[in-house]
C-alpha positions as CSV (number, residue, x, y, z in Angstrom):
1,X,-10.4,65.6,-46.2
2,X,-8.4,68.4,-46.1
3,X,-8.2,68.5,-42.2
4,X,-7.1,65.2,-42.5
5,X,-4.4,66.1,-44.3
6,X,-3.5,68.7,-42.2
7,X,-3.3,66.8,-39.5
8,X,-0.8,64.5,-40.9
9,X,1.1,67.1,-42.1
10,X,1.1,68.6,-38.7
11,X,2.1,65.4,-37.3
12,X,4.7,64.5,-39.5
13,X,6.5,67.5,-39.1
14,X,6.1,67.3,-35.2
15,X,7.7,63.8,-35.2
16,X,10.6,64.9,-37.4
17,X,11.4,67.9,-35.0
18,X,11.3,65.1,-32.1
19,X,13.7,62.8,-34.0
20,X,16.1,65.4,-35.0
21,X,17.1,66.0,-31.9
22,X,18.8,62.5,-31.3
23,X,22.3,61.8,-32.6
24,X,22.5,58.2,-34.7
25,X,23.7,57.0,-31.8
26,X,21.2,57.7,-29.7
27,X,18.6,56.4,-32.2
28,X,20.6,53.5,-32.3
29,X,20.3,52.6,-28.6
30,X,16.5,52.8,-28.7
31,X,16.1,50.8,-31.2
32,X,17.7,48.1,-29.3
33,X,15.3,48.7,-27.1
34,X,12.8,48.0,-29.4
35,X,14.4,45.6,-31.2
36,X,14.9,43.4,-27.6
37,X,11.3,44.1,-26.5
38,X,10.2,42.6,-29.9
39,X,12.3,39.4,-29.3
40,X,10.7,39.2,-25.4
41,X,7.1,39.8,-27.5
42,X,5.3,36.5,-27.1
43,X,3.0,37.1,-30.2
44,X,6.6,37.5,-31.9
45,X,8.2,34.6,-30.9
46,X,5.7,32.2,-31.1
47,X,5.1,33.1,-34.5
48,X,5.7,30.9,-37.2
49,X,5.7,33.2,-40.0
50,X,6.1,37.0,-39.9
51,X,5.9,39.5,-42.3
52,X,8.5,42.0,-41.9
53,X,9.3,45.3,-43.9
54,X,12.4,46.5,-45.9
55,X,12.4,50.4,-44.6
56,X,12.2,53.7,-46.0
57,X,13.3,57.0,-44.8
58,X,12.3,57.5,-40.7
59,X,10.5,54.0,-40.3
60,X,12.5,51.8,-37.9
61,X,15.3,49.8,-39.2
62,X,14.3,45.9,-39.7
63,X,17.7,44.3,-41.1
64,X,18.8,43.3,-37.5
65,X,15.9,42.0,-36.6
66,X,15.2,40.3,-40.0
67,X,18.5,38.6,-39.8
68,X,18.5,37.7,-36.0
69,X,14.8,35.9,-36.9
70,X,16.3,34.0,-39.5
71,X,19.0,32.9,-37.3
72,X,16.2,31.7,-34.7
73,X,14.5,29.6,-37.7
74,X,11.4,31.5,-37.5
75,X,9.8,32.3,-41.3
76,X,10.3,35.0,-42.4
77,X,7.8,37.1,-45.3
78,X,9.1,40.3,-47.2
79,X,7.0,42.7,-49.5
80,X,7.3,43.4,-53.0
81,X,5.2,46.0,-54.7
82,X,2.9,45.7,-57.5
83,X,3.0,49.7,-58.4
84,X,0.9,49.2,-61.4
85,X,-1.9,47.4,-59.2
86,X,-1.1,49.4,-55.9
87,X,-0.8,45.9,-54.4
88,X,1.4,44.1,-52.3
89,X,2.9,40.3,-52.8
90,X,4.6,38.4,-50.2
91,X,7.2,36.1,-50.6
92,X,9.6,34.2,-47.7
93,X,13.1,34.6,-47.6
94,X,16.0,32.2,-46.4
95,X,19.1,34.4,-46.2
96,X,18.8,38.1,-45.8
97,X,22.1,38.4,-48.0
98,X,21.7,36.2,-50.8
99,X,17.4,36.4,-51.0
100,X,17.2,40.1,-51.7
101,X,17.4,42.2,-54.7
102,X,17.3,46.3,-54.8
103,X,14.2,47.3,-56.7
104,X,13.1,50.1,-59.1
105,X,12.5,52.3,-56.2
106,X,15.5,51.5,-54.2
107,X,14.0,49.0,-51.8
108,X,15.4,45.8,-51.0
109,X,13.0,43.2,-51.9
110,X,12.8,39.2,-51.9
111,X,14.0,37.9,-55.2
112,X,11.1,36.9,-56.9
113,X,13.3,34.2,-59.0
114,X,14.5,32.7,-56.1
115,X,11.8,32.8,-52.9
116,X,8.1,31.2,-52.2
117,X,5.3,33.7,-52.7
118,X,3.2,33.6,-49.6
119,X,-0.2,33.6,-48.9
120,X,-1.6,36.5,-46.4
121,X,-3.5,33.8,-44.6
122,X,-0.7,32.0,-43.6
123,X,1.0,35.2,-41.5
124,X,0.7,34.9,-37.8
125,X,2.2,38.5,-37.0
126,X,2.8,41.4,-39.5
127,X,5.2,44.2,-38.5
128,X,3.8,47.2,-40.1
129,X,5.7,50.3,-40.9
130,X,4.9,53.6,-40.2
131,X,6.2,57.4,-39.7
132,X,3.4,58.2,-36.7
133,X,1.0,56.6,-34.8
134,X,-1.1,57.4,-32.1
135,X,-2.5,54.9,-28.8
136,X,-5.9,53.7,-30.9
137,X,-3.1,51.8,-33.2
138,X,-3.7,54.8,-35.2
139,X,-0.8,54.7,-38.3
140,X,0.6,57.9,-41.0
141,X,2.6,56.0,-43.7
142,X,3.8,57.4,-46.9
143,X,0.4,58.0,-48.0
144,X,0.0,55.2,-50.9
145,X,-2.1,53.2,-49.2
146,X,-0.8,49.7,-49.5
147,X,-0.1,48.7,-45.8
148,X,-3.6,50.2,-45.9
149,X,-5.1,47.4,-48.2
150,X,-2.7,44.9,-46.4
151,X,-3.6,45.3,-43.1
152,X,-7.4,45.0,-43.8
153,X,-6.6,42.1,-45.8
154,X,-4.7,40.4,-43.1
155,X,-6.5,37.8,-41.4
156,X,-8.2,37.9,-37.8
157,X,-6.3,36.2,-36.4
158,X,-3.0,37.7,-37.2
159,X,-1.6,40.5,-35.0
160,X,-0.7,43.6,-36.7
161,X,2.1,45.6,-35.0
162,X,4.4,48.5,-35.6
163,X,7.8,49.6,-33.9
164,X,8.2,53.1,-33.3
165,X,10.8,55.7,-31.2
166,X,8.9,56.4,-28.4
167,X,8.9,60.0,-30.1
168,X,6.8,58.7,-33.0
169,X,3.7,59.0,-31.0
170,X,1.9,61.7,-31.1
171,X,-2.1,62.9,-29.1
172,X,-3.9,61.8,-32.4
173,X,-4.5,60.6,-36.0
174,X,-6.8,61.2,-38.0
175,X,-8.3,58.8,-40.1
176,X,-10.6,58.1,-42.3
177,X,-10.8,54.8,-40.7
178,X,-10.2,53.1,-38.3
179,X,-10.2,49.6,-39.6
180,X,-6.4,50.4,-41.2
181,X,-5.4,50.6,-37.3
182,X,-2.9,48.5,-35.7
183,X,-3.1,46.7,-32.9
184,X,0.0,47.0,-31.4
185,X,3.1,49.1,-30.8
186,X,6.1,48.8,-29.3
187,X,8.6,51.7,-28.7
188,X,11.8,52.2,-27.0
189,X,10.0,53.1,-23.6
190,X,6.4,50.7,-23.7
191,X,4.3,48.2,-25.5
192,X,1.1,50.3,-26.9
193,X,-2.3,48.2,-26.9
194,X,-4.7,49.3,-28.9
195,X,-7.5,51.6,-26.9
């Protein structure tokens, strides 16, 4: 266990070296990258409803792409945290501006009030969030485990992808499994298939 948590350590600290290099600017310009190459993504687009992720800290930024799915009518499905259960609940949005309320923890999250909670069944791609991943679709998150539950939750059928700076991967992750892999990723530079 411990080597495990080494490792991610390790790798975490790696990846923030990498990033820190780049100006906001720079970072900027390859997430266009990735942000186009998600829009040419033929799981993406044919899609009728994706779960998407409101980010935290080095994840990718998702409000562009949120916004420019919404303005291509495809559905769109936002988290909201059940802290108390360590669960997730889905719900679809309508209007990035008006559907989203700031949480307890500072996340913007669908307004429960006013949005459709969504089954997991009915999500044909999830975007999934992460700080490091490696070419087995191997993912380092902020270590509580819900896109873990979520993405062996998910059903067979629906692709599970993450978008990362090219410098985001790294030789290899640990894990203790492998079934909280993704299957997908697609950086600035390439689209990663799962080994």
């Amino acid at each position: 266990m411990d080597e495990i948590k080494n490792g991610k350590i390790n790798n975490l600290t790696l990846v923030a070296n990498r990033l820190e290099n780049f100006t906001k600017e720079e970072l900027f310009e390859k997430y266009k990258k990735i942000e186009d190459k998600l829009f040419e993504f033929a799981n993406f687009m044919e899609a009728h409803l994706v779960f998407l992720y409101s980010p935290i800290s080095n994840e990718i930024p998702t409000e562009r792409i949120i916004k420019k799915a919404l303005q291509i009518e495809k559905g769109i499905a936002l988290p909201v945290f059940a802290y108390a259960k360590n669960a997730i609940n889905l719900y679809k949005i309508n209007n990035y501006d008006k559907d989203l309320v700031t949480s307890a923890n500072d996340i913007l999250e669908p307004d429960i009030e006013k949005c459709k909670k969504i089954s997991l069944e009915d999500i044909d791609i999830a975007i999934i969030p992460g700080l490091a991943f490696d070419d087995k679709g191997g993912r380092i998150g902020f270590g509580n485990n819900f896109y873990n539950k979520l993405i062996t939750k998910l059903p067979e059928t629906c692709r599970k992808v993450s978008l990362a700076y090219e410098e985001q991967i790294v030789d290899q992750i640990q894990m203790e499994s492998r079934k909280f892999t993704v299957d997908i990723i697609i950086t600035d530079k390439r689209i990663i298939y799962k080994i």
